[in-house]
C-alpha positions in Angstrom: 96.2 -44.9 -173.4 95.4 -47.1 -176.5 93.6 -50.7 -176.3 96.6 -53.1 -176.4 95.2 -56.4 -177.2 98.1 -58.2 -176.5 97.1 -57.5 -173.0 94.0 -58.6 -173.3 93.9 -62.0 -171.4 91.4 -64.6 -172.7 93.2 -67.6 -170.8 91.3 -71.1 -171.4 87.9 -69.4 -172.5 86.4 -69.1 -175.8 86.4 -65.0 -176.9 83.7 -63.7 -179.3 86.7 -61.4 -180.8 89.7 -62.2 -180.1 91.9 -65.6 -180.0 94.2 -66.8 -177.4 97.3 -65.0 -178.8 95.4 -61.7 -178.1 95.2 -61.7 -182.1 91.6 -60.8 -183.5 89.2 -63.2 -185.0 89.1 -62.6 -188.4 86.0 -61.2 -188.4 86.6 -58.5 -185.9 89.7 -57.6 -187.1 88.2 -54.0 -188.6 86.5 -53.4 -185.2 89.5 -54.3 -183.1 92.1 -52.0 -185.0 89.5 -49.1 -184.6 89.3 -49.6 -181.2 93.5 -49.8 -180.7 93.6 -46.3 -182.0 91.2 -44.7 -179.9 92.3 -42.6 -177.2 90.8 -42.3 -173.4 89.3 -39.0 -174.4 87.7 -40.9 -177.6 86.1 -43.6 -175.4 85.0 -41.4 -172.9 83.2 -39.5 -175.3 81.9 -42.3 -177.4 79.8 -44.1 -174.0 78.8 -40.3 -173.3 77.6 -40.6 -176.7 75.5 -43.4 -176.3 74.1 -42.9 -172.6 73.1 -39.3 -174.5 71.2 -41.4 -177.3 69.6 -43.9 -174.3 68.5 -41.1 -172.6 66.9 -39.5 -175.5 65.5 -42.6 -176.8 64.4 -43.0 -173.5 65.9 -46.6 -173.4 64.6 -48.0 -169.7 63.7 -51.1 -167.7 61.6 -51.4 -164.7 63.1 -53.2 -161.6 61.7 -54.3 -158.2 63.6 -52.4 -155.4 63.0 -53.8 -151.6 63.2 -50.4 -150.5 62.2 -48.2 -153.4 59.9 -50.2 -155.1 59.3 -50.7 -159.0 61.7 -48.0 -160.3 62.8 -47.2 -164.1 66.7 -47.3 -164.8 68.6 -46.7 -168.2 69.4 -49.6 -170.1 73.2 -50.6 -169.2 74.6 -51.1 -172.3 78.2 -51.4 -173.8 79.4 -50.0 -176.5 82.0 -52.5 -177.7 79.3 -55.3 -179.8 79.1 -58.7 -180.0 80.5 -60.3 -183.6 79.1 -63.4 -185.8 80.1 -64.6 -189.1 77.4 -64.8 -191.5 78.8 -68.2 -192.6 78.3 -69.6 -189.0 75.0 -67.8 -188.2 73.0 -70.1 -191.4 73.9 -73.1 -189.4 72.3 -71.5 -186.5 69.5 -70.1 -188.1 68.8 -73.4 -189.3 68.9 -75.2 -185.8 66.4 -72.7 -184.6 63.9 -72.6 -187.3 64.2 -76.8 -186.5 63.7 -76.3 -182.9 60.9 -73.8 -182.9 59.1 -76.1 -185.9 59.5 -79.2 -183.8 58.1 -77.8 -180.9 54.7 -75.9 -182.1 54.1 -79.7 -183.3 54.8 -80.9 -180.2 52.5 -78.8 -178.1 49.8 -78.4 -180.7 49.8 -82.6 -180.5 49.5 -82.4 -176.7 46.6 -80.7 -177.0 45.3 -82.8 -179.3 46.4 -86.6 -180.4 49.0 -86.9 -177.7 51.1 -89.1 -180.0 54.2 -88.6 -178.6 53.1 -89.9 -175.5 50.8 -93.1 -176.8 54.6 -93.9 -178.6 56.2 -93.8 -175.7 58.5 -90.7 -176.4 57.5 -88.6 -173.9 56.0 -89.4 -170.6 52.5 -88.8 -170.0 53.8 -88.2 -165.6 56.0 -85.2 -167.3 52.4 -83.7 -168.6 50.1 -84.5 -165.5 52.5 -82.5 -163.4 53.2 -79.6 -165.9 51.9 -76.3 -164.7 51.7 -74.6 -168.0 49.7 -77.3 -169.6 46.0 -76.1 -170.0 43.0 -77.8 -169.5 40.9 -75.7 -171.5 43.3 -75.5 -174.6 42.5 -79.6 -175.4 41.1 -80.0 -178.7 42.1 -76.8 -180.2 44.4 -75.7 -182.7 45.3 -72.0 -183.5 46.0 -71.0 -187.4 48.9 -72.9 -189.3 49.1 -75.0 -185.9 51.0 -72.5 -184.5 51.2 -71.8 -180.7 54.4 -69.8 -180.1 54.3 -67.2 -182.7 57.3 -65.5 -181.0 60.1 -67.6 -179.4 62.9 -66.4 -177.9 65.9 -69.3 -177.5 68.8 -68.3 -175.3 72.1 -69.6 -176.6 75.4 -70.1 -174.9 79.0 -71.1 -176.3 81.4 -73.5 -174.4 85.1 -72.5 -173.7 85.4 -74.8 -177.0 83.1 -72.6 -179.1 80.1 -74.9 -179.9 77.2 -73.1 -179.4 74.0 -75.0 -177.1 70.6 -73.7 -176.8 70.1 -73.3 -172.9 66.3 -72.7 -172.8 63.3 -72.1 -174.9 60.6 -68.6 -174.2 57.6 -69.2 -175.8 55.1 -67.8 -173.5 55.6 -63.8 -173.4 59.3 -63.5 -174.6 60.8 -60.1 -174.2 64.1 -58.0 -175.0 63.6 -57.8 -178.9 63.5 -53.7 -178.4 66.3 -53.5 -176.7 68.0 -55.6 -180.1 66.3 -53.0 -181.7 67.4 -50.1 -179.6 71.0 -51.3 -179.1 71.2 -50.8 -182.8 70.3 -47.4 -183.6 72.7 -46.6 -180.5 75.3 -47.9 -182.0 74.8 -46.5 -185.5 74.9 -43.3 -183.7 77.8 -44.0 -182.0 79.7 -46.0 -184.8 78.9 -45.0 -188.2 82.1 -45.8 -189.7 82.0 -49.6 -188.6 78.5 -49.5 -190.9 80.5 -48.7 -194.1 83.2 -50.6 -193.1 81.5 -53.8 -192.6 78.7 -55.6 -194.4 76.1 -55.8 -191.3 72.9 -57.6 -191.7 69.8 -55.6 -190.5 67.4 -56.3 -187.5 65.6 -53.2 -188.3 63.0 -54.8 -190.0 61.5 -57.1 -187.0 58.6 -54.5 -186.6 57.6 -55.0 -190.1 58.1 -58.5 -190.2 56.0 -59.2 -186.6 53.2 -57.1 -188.2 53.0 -59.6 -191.4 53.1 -62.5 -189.2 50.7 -61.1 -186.6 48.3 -59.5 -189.6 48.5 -63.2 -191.4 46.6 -64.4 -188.0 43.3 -62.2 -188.4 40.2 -64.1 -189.1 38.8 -61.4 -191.3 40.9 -61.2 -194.6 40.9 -57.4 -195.3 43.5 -55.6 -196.2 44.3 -53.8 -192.9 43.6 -55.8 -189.7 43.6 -54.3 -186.6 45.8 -55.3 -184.4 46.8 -54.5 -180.6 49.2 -55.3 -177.9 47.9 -56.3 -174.5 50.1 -55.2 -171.5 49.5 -55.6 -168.1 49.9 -51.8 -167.5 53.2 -49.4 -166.9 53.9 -51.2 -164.0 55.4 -54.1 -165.7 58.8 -54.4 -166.3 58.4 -55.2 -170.0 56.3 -51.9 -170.4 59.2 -50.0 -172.4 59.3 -52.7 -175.0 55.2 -53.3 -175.0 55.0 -49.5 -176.0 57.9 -49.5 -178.2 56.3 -52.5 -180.4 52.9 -51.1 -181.1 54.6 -47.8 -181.5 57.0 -49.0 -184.5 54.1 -51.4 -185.8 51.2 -48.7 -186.0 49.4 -50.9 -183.8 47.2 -49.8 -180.7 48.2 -50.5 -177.2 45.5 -51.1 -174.5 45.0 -52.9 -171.3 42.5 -55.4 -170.5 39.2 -52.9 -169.5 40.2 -51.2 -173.2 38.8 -54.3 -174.7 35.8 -56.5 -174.4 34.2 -59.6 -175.2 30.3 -59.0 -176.9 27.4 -61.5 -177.3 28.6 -62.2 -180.8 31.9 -64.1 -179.3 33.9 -61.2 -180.9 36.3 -58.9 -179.4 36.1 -55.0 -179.4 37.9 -52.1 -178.5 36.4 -49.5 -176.9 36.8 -46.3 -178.6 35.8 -42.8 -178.5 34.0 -43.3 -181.9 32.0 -46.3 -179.9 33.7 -50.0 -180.4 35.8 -51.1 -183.0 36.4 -55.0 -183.5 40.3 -56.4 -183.3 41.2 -59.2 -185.0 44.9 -60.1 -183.3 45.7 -59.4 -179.7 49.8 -59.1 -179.1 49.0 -60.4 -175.7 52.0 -59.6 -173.6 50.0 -60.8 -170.0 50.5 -64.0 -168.5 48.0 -67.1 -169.0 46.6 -67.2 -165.7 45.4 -63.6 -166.1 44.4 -63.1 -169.7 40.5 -64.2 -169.0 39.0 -63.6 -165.5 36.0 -66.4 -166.9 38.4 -69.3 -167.8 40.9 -68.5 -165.1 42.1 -66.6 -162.2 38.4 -65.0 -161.5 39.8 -62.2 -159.8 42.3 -60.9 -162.7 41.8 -57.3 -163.5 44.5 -57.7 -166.7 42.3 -59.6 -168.6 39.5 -59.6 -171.0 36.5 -61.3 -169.6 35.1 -64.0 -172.4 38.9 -63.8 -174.5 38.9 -67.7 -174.6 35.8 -67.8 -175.9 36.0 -65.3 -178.9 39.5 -67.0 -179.5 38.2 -70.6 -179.7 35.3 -69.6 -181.8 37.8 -68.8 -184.6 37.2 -64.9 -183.8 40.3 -63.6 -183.0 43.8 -64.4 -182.8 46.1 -64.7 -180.0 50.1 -64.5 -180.2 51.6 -66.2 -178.2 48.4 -68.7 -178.0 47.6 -69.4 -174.3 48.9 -73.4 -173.4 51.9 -72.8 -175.1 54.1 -72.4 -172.4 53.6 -76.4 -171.7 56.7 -76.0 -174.0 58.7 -73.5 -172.0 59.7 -75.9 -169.1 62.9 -76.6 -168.3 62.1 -80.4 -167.6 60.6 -80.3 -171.5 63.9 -78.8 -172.4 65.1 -82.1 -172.1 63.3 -83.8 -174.5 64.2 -81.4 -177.0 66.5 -83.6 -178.8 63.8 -86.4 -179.1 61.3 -84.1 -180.0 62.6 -83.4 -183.1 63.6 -86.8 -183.8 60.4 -88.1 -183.7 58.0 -85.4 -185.6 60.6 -84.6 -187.9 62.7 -87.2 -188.5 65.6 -85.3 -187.4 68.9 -84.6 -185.5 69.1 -81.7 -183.6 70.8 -79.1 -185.1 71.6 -77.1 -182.1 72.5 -79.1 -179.4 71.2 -79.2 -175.4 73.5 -78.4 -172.6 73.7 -82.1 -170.8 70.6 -82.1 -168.8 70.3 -84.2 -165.7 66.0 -84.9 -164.8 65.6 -84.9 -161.0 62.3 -86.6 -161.0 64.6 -89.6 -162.7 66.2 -91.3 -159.5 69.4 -92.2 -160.8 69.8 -88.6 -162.5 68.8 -87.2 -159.2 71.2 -88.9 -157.2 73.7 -88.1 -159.2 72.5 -84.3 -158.8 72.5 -84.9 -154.9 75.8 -86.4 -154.8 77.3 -83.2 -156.9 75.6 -80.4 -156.7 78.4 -78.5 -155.5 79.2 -78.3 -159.7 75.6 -78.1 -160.9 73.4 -75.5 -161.8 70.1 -76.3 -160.4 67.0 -74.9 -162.3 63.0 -75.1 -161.2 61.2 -75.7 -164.1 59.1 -72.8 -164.3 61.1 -70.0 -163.3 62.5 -67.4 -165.5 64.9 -64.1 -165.4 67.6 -66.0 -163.3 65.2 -66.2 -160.5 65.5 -69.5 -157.9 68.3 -70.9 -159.5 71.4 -72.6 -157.4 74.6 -72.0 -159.0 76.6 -74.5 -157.5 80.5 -73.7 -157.7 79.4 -70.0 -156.5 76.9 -71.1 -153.6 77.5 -72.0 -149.6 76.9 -75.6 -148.0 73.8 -74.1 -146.9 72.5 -73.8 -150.1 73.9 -77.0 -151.5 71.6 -78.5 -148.6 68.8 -76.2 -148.8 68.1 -77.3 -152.6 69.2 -80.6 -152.0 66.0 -80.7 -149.8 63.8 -79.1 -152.3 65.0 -81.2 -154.9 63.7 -84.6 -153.1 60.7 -82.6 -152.1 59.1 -82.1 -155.6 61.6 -83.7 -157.9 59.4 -82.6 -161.3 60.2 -79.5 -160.3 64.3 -79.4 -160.9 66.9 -80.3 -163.4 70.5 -79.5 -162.9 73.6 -78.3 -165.5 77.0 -79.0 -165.7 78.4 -75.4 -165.0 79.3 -74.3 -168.4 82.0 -71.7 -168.6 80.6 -69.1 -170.9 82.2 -67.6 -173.8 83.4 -63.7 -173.3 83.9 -60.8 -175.3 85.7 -57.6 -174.9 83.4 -55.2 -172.6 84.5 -51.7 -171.4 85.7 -50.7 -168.2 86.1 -47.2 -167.6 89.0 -47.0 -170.9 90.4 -50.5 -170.6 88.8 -53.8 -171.8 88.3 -57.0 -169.8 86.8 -60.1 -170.9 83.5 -60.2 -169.4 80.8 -64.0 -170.3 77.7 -63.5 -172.2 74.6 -64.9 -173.9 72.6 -64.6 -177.0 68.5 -64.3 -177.0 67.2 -64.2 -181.1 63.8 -64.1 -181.9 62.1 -66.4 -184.0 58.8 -65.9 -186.0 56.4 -68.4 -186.8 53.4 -67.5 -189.2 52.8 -69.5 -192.4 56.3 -69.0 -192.2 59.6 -69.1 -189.8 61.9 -66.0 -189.5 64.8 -65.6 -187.1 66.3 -62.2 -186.1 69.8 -61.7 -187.7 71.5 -61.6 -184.6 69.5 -60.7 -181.7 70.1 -59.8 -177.9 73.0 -60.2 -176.1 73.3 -59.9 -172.4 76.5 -59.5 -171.0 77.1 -60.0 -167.1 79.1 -56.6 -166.5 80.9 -57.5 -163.2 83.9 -59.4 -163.7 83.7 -62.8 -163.3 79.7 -63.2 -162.8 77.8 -65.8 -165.3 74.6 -63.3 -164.3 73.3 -62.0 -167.3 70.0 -60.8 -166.7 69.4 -57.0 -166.4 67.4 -57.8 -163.6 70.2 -59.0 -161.9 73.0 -56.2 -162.9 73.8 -57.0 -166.4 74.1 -55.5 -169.4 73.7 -55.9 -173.2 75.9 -55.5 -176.2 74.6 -54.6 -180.1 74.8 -58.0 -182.2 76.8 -57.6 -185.2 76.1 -61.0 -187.8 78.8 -59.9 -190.7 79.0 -61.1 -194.1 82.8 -61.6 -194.7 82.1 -63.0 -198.3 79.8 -60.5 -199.3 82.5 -57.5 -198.6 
């Protein structure tokens, strides 16, 4: 039976394809007619097509099972992707490269002038309390004044269609090989869609990262060498931490593969003896990167990193202290932010974000939490999150209580109602919401993905997105109408 998107009900929500008539978007007017004339028996082969090329690309992601422990699973994708204009993606590339420039000001003045807070713009309480501000950073600054070299911004649309940022990552952000990977499946799996529409390329993120990342070495030679620190294969981020230095021709070591010598350089040990590196990928947490600066019992570090980094020896991406930026209670300032070191508006707006540690924003959070999605500040992945409309009185009460307990710690959402596109089920399509991670690039330089990852929560209904937490992702599609 044929896709009839007549059927196809989109009700009051905004559909990345398809209008409310069950008529296709201009843009995905191509991909929609190619999927009406496709029978069951073509779309049953097509996803056998691309779980064959996931398993042979050996596309995985490592969960925490209570019972099984850290296991691998194939990457749950769909095959049907995710469509952008061209026209409408500028105006978003624009709003992120003036988010992510705003913001490596912002931190790099924390750590040193702390203007923003002697004008009065942002509160000095916000920093005192901030768990990702560093000590040890003050009175540094990394090359260009960059701190997050990679950024990953989640965006969501409304049921209008106006697109918000919902957070910022800029301490270890991950999921740009699965952007990567989702588009050779699907150029597998779709090749006529590539000749029928003018597509513009991600493929070239390994390339570009390497330039950005090789821009950072203190020694200007012609070949730096470069390497990405994971905490091991035990991570759940291992695929893509393998995948990266694979496609980039860089090494990829663990902590006790390096070390720290008397000449406040870093070295990699070798079986020709040790062999200096110039830019460490670091893909570990912080708190764990240097066992002499911080947590002393760390066996993921490099013992004396700090050190060689602050002396100007070697360069760190993303720098440690950046995450002071990566806090959902910063998130809020966002707007101002920009304002004040670049004289700006926001280009990308801010979902409406209500500040518990503000009493009458927390009251009003107290009073109606029942609607709001309640975040703590430093969690990512989904985790400790209350999603109001979907949660028990129990839990309404349970955060309620955390919330007056540590206040900094929380800010609460109105519950947006997340745009959808079409997502297979079994032969059929339903309308299932999603989100969209780019990646952004900051070197001398700001580069943003064209397109990036989008996570799609596969059961029906569900705002979940993370795979972590049983969804999926679709391929990202940003296609130039004009230049057909």
């Amino acid at each position: 039976m044929a896709i009839r998107w007549g059927s196809y009900k989109v009700t009051n929500l905004y559909d990345e394809l398809v209008e409310k008539a069950g008529k296709p978007r201009e843009h995905a007017k191509h991909l929609c007619e190619y999927l009406r004339a496709l029978s069951d028996k073509d779309i049953n082969e097509l996803k056998a097509a691309s779980d064959s090329a996931i398993h042979t690309m050996g596309v995985t992601f490592r969960v925490y099972h209570q019972e099984e422990g850290s296991i691998d699973r194939a990457w749950p994708f769909d095959i049907v992707p995710r469509l952008i204009n061209a026209k409408e993606w500028s105006g978003i590339e624009k709003g992120l490269k003036q988010r992510i420039k705003a913001l490596n000001m912002f931190i790099d003045d924390l750590y040193n002038d702390q203007n923003i807070i002697k004008d009065g713009v942002f509160p000095a309480s916000m920093l005192k309390k901030s768990k990702n501000f560093l000590q040890e950073c003050r009175g540094f600054s990394p090359a260009n004044g960059v701190w997050a070299n990679i950024c990953g911004s989640d965006l969501v649309r409304d049921n209008q269609g106006k697109v918000y940022v919902l957070e910022d990552n800029l301490r270890v952000p991950s999921g740009v090989s699965y952007m990567l990977e989702n588009r050779q499946v699907m150029k597998r799996v779709f090749p006529e869609m590539f000749q029928k529409y003018n597509i513009l390329p991600v493929d070239d993120y390994p390339s570009e990262l390497y330039d950005m990342l090789a821009e950072m070495s203190p020694r200007k030679i012609e070949e730096p060498e470069i390497v990405v620190l994971t905490p091991g294969i035990y991570n759940s981020a291992y695929f893509e931490h393998a995948y990266l230095a694979q496609q980039m021709g860089a090494e990829l070591v663990e902590g006790p593969d390096l070390v720290v010598e008397d000449d406040d350089c870093v070295y990699m040990r070798t079986i020709n003896g040790l062999a200096r590196v110039d830019v460490i990928y670091r893909r570990i947490d912080d708190w764990f990167i240097d066992p002499e600066v911080f947590a002393p019992d760390s066996l993921l570090g490099v013992p004396g990193l700090i050190r060689a980094w602050k002396a100007g020896n070697v360069g760190l991406a993303n720098a440690p202290g950046s995450g002071v930026a990566d806090d959902k209670v910063v998130y809020a300032y966002v707007p101002k932010i920009i304002e004040y070191y670049l004289k700006e508006e926001a280009i990308l707006a801010n979902v409406p974000t209500y500040k518990c540690n503000d009493k009458a924003e927390r009251e009003y959070v107290l009073e109606n939490i029942a609607d709001m999605v309640v975040k703590p500040a430093n969690e990512s992945g989904g985790y400790g999150m209350l999603i109001g409309p979907h949660a028990t009185t129990e839990e309404h009460d349970k955060f309620r209580k955390l919330i007056i307990a540590d206040p900094r710690n929380y800010v609460a959402q109105p519950m947006l109602t997340l745009s959808t596109a079409p997502t297979m089920v079994d032969t059929r399509v339903e309308p299932r919401h999603l989100d969209l991670r780019p990646f952004i690039l900051s070197g001398k330089d700001i580069k943003v993905t064209m397109g990036g990852l989008t996570r799609v929560a596969l059961e029906r209904g569900s705002m979940v997105v993370n795979s972590s937490q049983g969804g999926g992702s679709k391929d990202t599609w940003i296609v130039d109408m004009e230049g057909e």
